[in-house]
N, C-alpha and C positions, 0 to 999 in steps of 0.2 A: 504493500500500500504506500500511495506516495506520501511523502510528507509535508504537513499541511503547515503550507507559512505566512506570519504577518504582512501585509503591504501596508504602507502609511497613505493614508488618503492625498494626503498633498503631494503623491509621485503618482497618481495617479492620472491620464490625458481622456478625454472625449476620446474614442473611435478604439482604443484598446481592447483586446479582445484576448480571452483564453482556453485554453483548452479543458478546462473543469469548472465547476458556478463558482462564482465568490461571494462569498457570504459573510454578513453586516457581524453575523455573531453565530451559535449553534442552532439557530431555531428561525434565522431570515436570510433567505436568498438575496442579494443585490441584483444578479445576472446571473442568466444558465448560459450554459459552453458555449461557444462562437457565437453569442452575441455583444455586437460593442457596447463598450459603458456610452452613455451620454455625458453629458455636460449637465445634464439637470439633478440624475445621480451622484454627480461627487458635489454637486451644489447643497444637496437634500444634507448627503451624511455630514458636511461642515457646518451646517445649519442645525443639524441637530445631535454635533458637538462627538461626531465619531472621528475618533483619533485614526485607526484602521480597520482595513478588512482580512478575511483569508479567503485562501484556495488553497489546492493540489494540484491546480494545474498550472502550466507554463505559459508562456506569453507566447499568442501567435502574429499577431498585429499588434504594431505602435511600440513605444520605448517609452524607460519611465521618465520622468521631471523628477530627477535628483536634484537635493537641496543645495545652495551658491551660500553655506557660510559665508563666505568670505565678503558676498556683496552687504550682509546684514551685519559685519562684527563690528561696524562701528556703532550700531541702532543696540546691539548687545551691551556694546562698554556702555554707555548711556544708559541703558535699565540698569546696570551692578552701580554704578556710581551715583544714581539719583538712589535707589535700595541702603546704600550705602549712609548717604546725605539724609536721609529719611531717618535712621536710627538716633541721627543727633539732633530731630526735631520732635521726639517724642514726648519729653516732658512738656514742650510749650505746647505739643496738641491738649495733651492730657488739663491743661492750664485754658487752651481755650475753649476743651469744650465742656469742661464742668463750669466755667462761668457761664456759661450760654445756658446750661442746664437750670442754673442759679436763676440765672436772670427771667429764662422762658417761664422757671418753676411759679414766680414771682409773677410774673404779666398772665399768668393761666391762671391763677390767685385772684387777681383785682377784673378779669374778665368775670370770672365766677362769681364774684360781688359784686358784679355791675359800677367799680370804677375804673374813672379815667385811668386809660393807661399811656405812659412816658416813653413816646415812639422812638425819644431821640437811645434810650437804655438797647432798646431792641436794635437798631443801625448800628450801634455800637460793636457787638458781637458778631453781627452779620458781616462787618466790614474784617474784622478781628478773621470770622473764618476765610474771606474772598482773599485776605495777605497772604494765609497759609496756603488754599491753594494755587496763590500767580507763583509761591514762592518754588512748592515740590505739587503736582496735580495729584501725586501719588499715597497725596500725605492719607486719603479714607481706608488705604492697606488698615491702618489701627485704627479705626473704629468698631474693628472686632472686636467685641468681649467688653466695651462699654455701651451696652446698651441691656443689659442683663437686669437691670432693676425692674423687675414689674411692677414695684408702688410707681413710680415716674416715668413707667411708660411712654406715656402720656409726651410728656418731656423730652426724655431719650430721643424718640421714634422724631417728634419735630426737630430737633436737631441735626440729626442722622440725615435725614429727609432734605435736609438745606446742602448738606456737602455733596449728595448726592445731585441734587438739581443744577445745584450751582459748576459741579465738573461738567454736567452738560450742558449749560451757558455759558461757558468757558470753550467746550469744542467746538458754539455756534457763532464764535467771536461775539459777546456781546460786549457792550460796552461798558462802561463802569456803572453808570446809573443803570441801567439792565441789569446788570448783575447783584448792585444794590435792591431794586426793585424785587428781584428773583428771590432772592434770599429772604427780605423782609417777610412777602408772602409768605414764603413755603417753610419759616421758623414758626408762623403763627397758625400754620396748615390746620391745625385741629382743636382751633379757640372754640370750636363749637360743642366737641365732646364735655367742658369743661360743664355743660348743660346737660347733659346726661347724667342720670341715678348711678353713682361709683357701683355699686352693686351689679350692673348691667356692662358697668366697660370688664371688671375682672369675674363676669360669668364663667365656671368652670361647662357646665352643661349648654347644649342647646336653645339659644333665644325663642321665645315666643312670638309667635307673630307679632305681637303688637311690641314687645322688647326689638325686635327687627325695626320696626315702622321708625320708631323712638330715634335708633342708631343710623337710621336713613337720612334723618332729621340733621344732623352736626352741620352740613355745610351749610346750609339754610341759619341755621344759628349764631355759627361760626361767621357770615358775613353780614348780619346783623350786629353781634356783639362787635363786629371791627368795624361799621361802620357807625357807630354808634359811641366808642367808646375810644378810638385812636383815630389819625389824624391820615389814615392812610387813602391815597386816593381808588375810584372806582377798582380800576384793572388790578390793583392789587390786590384788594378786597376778594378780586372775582376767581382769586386763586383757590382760598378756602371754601368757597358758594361750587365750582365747577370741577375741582379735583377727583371727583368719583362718577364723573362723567365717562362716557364711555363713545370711543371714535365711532362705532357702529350705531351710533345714539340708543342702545337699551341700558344707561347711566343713570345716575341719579342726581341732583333732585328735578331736573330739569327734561331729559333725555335730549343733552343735547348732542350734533351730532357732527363729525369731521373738522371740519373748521371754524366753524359755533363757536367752538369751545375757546379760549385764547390760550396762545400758546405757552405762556408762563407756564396754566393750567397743566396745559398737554406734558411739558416738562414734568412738572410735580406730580403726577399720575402716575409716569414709569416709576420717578424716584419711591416716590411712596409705596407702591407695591413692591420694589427693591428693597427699601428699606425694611417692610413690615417681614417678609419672608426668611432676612437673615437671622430675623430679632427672637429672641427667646422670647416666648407666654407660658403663661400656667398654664395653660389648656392644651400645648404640643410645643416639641423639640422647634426648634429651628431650624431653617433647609441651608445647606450648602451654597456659596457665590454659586459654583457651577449650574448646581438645578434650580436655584432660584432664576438664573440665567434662562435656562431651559423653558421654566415654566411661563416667563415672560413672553420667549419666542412662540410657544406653543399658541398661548391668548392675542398675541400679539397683532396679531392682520383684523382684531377685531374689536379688541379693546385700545389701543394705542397708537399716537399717529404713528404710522411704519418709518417714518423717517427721520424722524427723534429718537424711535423707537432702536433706527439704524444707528445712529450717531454714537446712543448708547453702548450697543454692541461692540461698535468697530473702539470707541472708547474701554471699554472692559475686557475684550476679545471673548475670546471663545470657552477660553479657562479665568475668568476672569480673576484680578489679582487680590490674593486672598482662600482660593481654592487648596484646600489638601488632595495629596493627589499620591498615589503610591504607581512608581514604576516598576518596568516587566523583573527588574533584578530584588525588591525588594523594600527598597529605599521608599520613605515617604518625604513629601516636601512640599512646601505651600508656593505657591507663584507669586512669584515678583514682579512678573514683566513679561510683553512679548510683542516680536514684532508686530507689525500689523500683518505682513505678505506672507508670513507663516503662523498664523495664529494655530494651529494644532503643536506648535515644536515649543512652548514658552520656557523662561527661567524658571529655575526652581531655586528656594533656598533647603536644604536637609537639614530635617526636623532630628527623624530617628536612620540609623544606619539599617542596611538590609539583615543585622541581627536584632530591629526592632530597639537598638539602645541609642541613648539620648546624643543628638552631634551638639555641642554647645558654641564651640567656634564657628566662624561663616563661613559654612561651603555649598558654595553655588556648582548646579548641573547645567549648562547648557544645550537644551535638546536641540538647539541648532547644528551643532558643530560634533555634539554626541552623538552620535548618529547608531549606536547600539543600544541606546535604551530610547521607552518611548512611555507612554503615560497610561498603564493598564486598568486605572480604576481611579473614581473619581468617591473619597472618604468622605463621612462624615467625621467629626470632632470624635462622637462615640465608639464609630468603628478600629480610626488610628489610635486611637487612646490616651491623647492628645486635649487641653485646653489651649485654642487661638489666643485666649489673653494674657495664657503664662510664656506660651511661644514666642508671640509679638513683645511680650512688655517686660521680656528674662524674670521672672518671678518665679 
């Protein structure tokens, strides 16, 4: 029997063809024998984050597209060295984003009381977070493992939510007021849950219909109380009112639909669901960068504009950075980086060695240039055995 071996999707060409099926995994055909791959097949499996495929059989048509290290090693030193430059900014993240927690904790306070609230307090951290990222883009790697609080959820999650929206305002070139604007909004994303019965945001069981209805309600709230109670104008406002909007218009509270919605919004709607999926709840684990990734794409052509939704992507890549990831020898490692033109091959930093023990120094894999290992499974925290915020923050 012949032996059945890995191919990397990214040496894969349109029109190739083999002499045995090659198959996505054990239990999915890609293509049976002498028919060619398309181009829309190796588009699907990058899309849906397949590093590679197998066969048994041989190549009868076409050659592969092996990888040009050489043309990406300077995009390489670039990721190790911003990776590098990242670890000596971790205490002032940690600095600014407990103030921001501080501050949001405080303006979710006086929304809930129905007072005024000190718009200039809120710019202030926004701007504090837009330094950090003009300074490393890279810097939401460590936002892993701070957002664990479930009493300030609440809090966390808006915060989390702004770094996030705000890398994507940053890959749309906006300007400084845009990006001030971006961030004000989507720090104050859920001034409206502050209106909701606490009992019902940390429900361990299933909401009732009318506990649904309730929860449907925040944005509706949320831009009442901001307009009502801060100094912010319309469009920003309409960040918290449309964020649970949905491109296909079945969103809420409004149904609005494609381009309805304004695009801050359309921003803060990826981030938000980005954010929510990493985050730990009492009520379930939290998904992995990668499948939270996934699950994005999956929803995506129907809930999210595609093309933000794109910007995201191609911004985070395929593994995006922060993924635990174990290769074919063993090793586990979280990613740091990766080009864009090979996004299935990214950096890794080594967590644990292929005897599963601790690496504590920095060593980096580069699956560009490594070209004998390759990324066999994509971990959770519980699987590797492994906590992202003692990893990221050496503790």
């Amino acid at each position: 029997m012949a032996d059945i071996r890995k191919i990397p999707v990214e040496d894969l060409k349109p029109g190739m063809v083999f002499s045995k099926a090659v198959y996505i995994d054990s239990d999915n055909m890609l293509v049976a024998p002498n028919i060619p791959i398309r181009e829309d097949d190796i588009k699907r499996l990058m899309k849906w984050g397949v590093s590679d495929v197998e066969t048994a059989g041989n190549i009868l048509k076409g050659s592969f597209s092996h990888s040009t290290p050489s043309a990406s090693s300077g995009k390489t030193d670039q990721i190790i060295e911003k990776y590098e430059a990242l670890l000596g900014m971790r205490k002032r993240l940690i600095e600014v984003h407990s103030n921001a927690c501080y501050t949001i904790d405080q303006i979710y306070t006086s929304i809930r009381k129905d007072i005024k609230v000190d718009l200039m307090k809120v710019q202030r951290v926004v701007n504090d977070i837009i330094g950090l990222i003009k300074e490393n883009s890279n810097v939401f790697l460590f936002l892993h493992g701070l957002d664990d609080n479930e009493r300030n959820y609440l809090v966390t999650h808006s915060v989390n939510v702004t770094f996030y929206a705000l890398i994507i305002g940053q890959a749309m070139n906006y300007n400084d007021k845009q990006m001030l604007d971006l961030g004000t909004g989507t720090i104050l994303i859920d001034s409206g849950m502050t209106k909701i019965p606490v009992y019902i945001i940390h429900k361990q069981s299933n909401l009732t219909d009318s506990e649904y209805q309730m929860i449907k309600a925040h944005p509706l709230h949320g831009y009442k109380a901001l307009i009502s109670y801060t100094d912010l104008n319309e469009r920003v406002a309409n960040i918290s009112l449309q964020h649970h909007e949905q491109f296909d218009g079945k969103g809420y509270p409004r149904s609005l639909k494609g381009k309805e919605i304004d695009e801050f919004a359309r921003i803060a709607s990826i981030a938000d669901s980005y954010a929510a999926q990493i985050s730990s709840r009492s009520y379930r684990e939290k998904r992995g960068a990668y499948h939270a990734m996934k699950n994005l794409l999956a929803s995506g052509v129907n809930k999210f504009d595609p093309e933000i939704l794109k910007i995201f992507l191609s911004r985070m890549s395929v593994y995006p950075i922060g993924s635990l990831v174990e290769l074919n020898d063993g090793v586990i490692g979280i990613v740091i980086g990766s080009v864009t033109e090979k996004p299935l091959r990214p950096i890794i930093k080594v967590i644990l060695n292929e005897n599963k023990e601790k690496v504590l120094d920095t060593q980096v894999i580069n699956l560009l240039t490594d070209t004998s290992r390759y990324i066999s499974k994509v971990m959770s925290e519980k699987e590797a055995g492994v906590n992202l915020f003692d990893v990221l923050w050496g503790f």
